[in-house]
C-alpha positions in Angstrom: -14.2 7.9 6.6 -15.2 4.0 6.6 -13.7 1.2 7.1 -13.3 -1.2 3.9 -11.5 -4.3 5.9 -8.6 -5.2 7.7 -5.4 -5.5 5.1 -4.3 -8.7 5.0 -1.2 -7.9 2.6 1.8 -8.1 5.1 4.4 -6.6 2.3 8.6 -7.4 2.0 11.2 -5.8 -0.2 14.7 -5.6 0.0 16.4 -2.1 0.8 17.0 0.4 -2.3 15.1 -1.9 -5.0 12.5 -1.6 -7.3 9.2 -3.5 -6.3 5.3 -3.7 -7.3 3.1 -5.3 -5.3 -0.6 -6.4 -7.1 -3.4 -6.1 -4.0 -6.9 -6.9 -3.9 -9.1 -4.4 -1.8 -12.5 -5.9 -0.4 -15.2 -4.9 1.2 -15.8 -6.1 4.7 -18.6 -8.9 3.0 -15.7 -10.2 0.5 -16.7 -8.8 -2.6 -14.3 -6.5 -4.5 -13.9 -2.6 -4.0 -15.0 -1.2 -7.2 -12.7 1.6 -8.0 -14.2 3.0 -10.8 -13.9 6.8 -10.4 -11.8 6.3 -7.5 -8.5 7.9 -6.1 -6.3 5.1 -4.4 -2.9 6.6 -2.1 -0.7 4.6 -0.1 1.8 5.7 2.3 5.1 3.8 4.5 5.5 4.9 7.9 7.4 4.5 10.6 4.8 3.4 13.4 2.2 6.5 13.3 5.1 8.8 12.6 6.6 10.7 9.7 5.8 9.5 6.1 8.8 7.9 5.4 7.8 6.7 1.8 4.9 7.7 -0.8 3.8 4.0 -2.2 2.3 4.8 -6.4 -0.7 3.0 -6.1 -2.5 3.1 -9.7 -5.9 1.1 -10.1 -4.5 -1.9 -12.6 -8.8 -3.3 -12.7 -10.9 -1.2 -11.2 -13.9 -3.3 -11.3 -11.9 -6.4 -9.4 -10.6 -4.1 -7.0 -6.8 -4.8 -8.1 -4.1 -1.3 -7.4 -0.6 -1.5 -8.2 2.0 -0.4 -5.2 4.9 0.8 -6.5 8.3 1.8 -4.2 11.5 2.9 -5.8 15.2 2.4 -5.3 14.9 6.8 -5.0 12.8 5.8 -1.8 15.4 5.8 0.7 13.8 4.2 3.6 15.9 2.5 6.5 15.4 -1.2 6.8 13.1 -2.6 9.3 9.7 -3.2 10.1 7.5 0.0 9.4 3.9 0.2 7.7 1.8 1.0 4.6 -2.3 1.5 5.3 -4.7 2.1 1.7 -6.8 5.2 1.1 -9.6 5.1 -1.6 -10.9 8.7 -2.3 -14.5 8.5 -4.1 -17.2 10.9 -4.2 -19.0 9.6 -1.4 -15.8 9.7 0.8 -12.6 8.1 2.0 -12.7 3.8 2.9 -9.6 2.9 3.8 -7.6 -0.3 4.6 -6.4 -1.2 8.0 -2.4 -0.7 8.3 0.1 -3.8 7.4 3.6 -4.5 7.8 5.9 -3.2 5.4 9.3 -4.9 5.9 12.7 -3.4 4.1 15.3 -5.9 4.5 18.7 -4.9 4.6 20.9 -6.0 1.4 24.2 -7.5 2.4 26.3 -8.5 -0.6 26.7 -4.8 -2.4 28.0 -3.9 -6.0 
């Protein structure tokens, strides 16, 4: 496993919505990833504890680097302040992202 470079994509949704998130991932020298051929996964935890939420990460342009992150209202994570980190699975290996803040806000006005 190496290191790609530290994630600077703090992310924010609000609690039982829909949400995509576009991210660049970068190389520690500041050129794009290149995904081609590559496996991208993407995971909210609580701290380093249980996975409280798959993210869908799909490569969107593999060549700039771009992935999609996808959660779901059918997620069903608490609000609060948790985290995501990026895995890209290539021949060679596993690079990953460092982990960032992923931040469910609690909705107040309901249906």
């Amino acid at each position: 496993m190496s290191y790609a470079q530290r994630n600077p994509y703090p992310l924010q949704c609000f609690q039982g919505e829909d949400r995509s998130f576009i991210v660049q991932l970068k190389k520690k020298d500041g050129t794009a990833y290149d995904l081609s051929g590559a496996e991208v996964k993407s995971e909210i935890r609580k701290a380093w504890g249980a996975v409280l939420a798959d993210l869908n990460a799909t490569v969107i342009d593999a060549i700039a680097g771009k992935v999609r992150l996808t959660i779901t209202a059918g997620d069903s994570v608490e609000y609060g302040r948790h985290y995501y980190d990026i895995r890209i699975y290539t021949t060679s290996g596993v690079d990953y992202l460092d982990p960032s803040s992923f931040t469910i806000m609690a909705t107040i006005t309901k249906p």
